[in-house]
N, C-alpha and C positions, 0 to 999 in steps of 0.2 A: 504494500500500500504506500501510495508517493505520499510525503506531508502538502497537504493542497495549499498551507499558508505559503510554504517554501519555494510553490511550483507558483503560485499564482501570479508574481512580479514578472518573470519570465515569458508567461504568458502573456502578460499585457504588454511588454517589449514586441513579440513578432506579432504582434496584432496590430499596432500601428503603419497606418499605410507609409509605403516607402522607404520604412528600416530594413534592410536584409540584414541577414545574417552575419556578414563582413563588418559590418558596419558596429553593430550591438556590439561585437567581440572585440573593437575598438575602443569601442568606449568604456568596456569592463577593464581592457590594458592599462585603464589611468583612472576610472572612478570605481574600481573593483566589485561592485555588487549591483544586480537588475533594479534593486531601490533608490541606490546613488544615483543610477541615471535618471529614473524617473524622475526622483527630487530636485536634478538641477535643475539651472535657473537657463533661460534662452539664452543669454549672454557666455554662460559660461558651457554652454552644447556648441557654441559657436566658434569661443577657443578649444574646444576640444577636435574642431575640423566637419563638425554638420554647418551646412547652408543655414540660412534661417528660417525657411521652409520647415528643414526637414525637423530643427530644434524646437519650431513653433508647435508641430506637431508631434514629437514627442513631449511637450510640456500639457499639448489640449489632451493625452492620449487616446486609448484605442474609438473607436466611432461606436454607434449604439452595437449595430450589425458586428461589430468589434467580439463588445463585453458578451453579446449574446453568445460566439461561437466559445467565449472560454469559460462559461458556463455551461453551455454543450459539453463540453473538453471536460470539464471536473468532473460531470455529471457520470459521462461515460466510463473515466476511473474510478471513480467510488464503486461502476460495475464490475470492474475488470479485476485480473488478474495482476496487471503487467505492471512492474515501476519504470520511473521515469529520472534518468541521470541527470544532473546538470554538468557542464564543465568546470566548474567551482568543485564540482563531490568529488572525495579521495577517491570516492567509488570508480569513476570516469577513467574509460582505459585511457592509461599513459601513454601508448605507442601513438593513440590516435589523436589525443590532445597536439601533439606536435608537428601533426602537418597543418599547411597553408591555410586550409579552410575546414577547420572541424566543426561538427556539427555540433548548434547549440543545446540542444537538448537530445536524447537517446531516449530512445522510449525500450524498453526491455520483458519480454516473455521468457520464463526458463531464468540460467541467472549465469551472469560473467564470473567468472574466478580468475585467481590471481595467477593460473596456472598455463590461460588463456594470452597472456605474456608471449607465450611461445607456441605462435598460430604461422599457420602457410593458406594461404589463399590459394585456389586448385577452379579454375572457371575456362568456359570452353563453349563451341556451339550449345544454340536449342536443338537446330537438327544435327543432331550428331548420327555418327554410325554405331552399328553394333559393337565391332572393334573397340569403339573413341570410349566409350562408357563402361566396356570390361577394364579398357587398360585404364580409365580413370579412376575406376573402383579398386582395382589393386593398389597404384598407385598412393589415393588417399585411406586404404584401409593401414598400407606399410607406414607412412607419416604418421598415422593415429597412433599404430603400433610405439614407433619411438617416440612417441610423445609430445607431438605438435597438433594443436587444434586446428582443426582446418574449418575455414571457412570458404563460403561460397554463398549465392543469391537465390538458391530454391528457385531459379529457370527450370524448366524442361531439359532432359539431355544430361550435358556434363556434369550441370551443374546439382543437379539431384544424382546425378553417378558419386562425384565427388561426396557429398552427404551422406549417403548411402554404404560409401568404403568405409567412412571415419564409427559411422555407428556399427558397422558390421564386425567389427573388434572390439567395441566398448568404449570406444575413442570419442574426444568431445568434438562438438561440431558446431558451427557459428553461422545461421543463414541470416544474408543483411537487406529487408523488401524495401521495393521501392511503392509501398503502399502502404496505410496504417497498419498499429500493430492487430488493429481489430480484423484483418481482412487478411487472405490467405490467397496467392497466386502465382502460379495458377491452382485453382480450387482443388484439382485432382490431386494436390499434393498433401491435401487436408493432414493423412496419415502421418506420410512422412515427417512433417511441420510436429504433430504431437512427440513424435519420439526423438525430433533435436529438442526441441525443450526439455524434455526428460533430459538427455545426455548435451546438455551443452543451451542454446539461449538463439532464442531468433530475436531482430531486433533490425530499428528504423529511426530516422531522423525528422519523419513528418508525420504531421497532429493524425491523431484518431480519425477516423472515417474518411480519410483521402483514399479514394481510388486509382488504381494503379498505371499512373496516367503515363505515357511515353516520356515526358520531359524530367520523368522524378528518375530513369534509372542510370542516366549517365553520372547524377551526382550520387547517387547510391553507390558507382563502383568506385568514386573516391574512399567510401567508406572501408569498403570491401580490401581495398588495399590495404587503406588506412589501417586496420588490427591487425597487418600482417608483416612478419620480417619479409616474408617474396610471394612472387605473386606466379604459381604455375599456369600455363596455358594449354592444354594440351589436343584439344583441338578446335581448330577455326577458321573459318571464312578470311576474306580481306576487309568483310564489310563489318564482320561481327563487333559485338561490344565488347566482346574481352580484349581486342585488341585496346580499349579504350582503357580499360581497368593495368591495362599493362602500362600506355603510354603515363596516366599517374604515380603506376609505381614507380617509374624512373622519375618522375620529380619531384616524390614524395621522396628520395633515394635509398627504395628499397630495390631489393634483388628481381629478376626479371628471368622465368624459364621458362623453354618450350621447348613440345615435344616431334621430332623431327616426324614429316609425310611423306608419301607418295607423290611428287611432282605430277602424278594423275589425279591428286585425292581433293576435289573441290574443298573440304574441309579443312585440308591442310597446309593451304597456299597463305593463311593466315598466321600461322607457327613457324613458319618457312621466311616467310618475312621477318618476323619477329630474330630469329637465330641470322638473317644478312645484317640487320641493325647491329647486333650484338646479345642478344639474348643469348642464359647459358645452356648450349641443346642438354637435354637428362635424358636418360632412358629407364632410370628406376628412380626409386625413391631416396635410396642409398646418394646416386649423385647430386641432391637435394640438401641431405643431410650433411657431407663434407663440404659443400659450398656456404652453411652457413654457421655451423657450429664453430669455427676460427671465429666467428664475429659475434658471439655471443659474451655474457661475459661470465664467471668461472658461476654464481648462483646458476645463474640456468642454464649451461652446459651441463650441468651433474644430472638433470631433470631430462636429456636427451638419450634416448636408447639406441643403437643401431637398430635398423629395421630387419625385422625378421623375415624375410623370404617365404614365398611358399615352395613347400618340400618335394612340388612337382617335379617330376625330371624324367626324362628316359632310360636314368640309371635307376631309380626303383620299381622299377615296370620289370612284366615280361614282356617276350617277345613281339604277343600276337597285341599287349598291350600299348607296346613303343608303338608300333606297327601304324596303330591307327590313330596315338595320339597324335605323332608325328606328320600326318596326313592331317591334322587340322590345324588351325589358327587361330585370328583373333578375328576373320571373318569368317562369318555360319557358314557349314555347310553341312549338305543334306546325308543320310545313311548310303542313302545311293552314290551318291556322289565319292564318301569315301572307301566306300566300297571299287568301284573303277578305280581311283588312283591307288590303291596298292594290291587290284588283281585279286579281291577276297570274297568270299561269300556275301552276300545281304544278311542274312542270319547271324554267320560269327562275328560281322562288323555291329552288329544290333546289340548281342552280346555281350561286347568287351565294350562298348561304349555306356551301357549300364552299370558296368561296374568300375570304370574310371567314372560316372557320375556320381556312383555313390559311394567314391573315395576323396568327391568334392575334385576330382583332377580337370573334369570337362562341365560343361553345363548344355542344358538342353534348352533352345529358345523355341517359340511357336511354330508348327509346321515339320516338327521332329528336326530340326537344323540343328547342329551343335557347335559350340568352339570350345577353347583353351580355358582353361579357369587361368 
């Protein structure tokens, strides 16, 4: 439960028309507290670098339509679950205070810990391929594994892969919407969304009952960076947003990876760019983990695990097991299918592919298609 006296000042701050957010964080740099600013005087809003305009109107504050929506806005929390950060609260992650534009208030479902310190950000296509979301799921299961929260936006695609790996080990996970916290989207992700709160905290920078409008998610992936020592990509378009959430992480100056494509793979022409810039290619999680543990410092280096591998391999299979694990990928394919490329029965490939499934080695997608775990 947020303290409403405590949240109330703040709210009358971004309800006045023509304050942004840059602005208010300003004027806390030198009058330290949402009351101090409401209390000055026009004169002294004016030495502090507002127009007179804009001083005039923070002195008349918020308009009636104002006061009403933060009465809506309390009303709404007194229902809710969720608290609400300031950037003044100890609470208020540290990593994110420190970029260019942090958001003024954090609205919070599930709950930050201080453990959350040491998070990786892992974003990528909505329309991903089958490939893009196993290897992302591995990926962000091995990061959970040693001990890095991963964050991501609860998209479609990657970016529910990515959530998906980190819970899939017990690992925390951090989804950041570009919608209230009262709303979920996209909706089908209803599920998912309850079991990052459980293991980890979904959270947003904009009031209660905003819908999830186009123009809220490019400053959303500031955020998304913003919790994070680097920011993984691992697959993307040229047109995608995660390239966006990349181009902040380098000027927020965190670390920047991506995971190499197929110079055919329309998905991938987006990662591929990223790594000509300078981006560092990874192909595991491991290369992730020595890229940023030197930069850590000796308290949270002790808190990073090397990532544990999974114990797939060809060397603990048999024969007719390599046979056919080796005959697949990280793109689906069909019984039939691998049956032709290694000259086998229908039957004994059906077989062995049941029992590398239910040693967790292969997985079975719709249509009988399988890949690689």
């Amino acid at each position: 439960m947020t303290n409403e006296s405590l949240l109330e000042p703040w709210l009358r701050l971004r309800a006045i028309d023509g304050l942004g957010n840059a602005t208010i964080l300003s004027l806390l740099q030198v009058l330290a507290t949402p009351e101090a600013v409401l209390r000055a005087s026009v004169d002294e809003l004016i030495e502090r670098g507002c127009s007179r305009r804009l001083a005039e109107a923070i002195k008349a504050g918020p308009s009636e339509d104002g006061l009403r929506g933060i009465d809506r806005e309390l009303s709404a929390l007194r229902r809710s679950t969720c608290t609400v950060s300031t950037i003044l609260d100890p609470s208020y992650p540290s990593r994110l205070r420190m970029i260019a534009d942090p958001p003024m208030l954090l609205y919070i479902s599930g709950a930050l810990r201080e453990e959350d310190a040491l998070a990786v950000a892992v974003v990528g296509a909505r329309r991903a391929t089958v490939g893009g979301c196993q290897l992302t799921e591995e990926l962000a299961r091995d990061l959970a594994a040693a001990g890095f929260s991963i964050v991501s936006g609860l998209a479609r695609g990657i970016d529910a892969a990515a959530h998906r790996g980190a819970l899939s080990c017990g690992g925390r996970t951090i989804a950041v919407l570009g919608c209230g916290i009262d709303r979920t989207y996209p909706s089908e992700h209803a599920k998912l969304r309850r079991q990052i709160e459980e293991q980890g905290a979904v959270v947003t920078e904009v009031p209660i009952g905003t819908a999830p409008e186009a123009h809220n998610f490019p400053r959303r992936n500031r955020i998304i960076s913003g919790l994070s020592l680097g920011v993984v990509v691992t697959e993307a378009a040229l047109d995608s947003g995660s390239l966006i959430t990349a181009q902040l992480a380098c000027e927020q100056g965190r670390e920047v990876f991506a995971v190499p494509a197929s110079v055919k793979a329309d998905t991938g022409h987006g990662t591929n760019a990223l790594i000509k810039q300078g981006a560092a290619l990874i192909e595991c999680a491991d290369d992730v983990v020595r890229s940023l543990t030197p930069q850590l410092e000796e308290p949270m280096r002790r808190n990073v695990r090397r990532p544990r591998f999974n114990s797939t391999t060809p060397d603990s299979m048999d024969e007719q097991q390599r046979l056919v694990y080796e005959a697949l990928s990280h793109e689906p394919r069909t019984v039939d299918e691998v049956a032709e490329l290694i000259h086998a029965p229908v039957s004994m490939v059906t077989v062995t592919l049941l029992s590398l499934e239910l040693n967790r080695q292969v997985r079975q997608l719709g249509g009988q298609r399988f890949i690689r775990m």
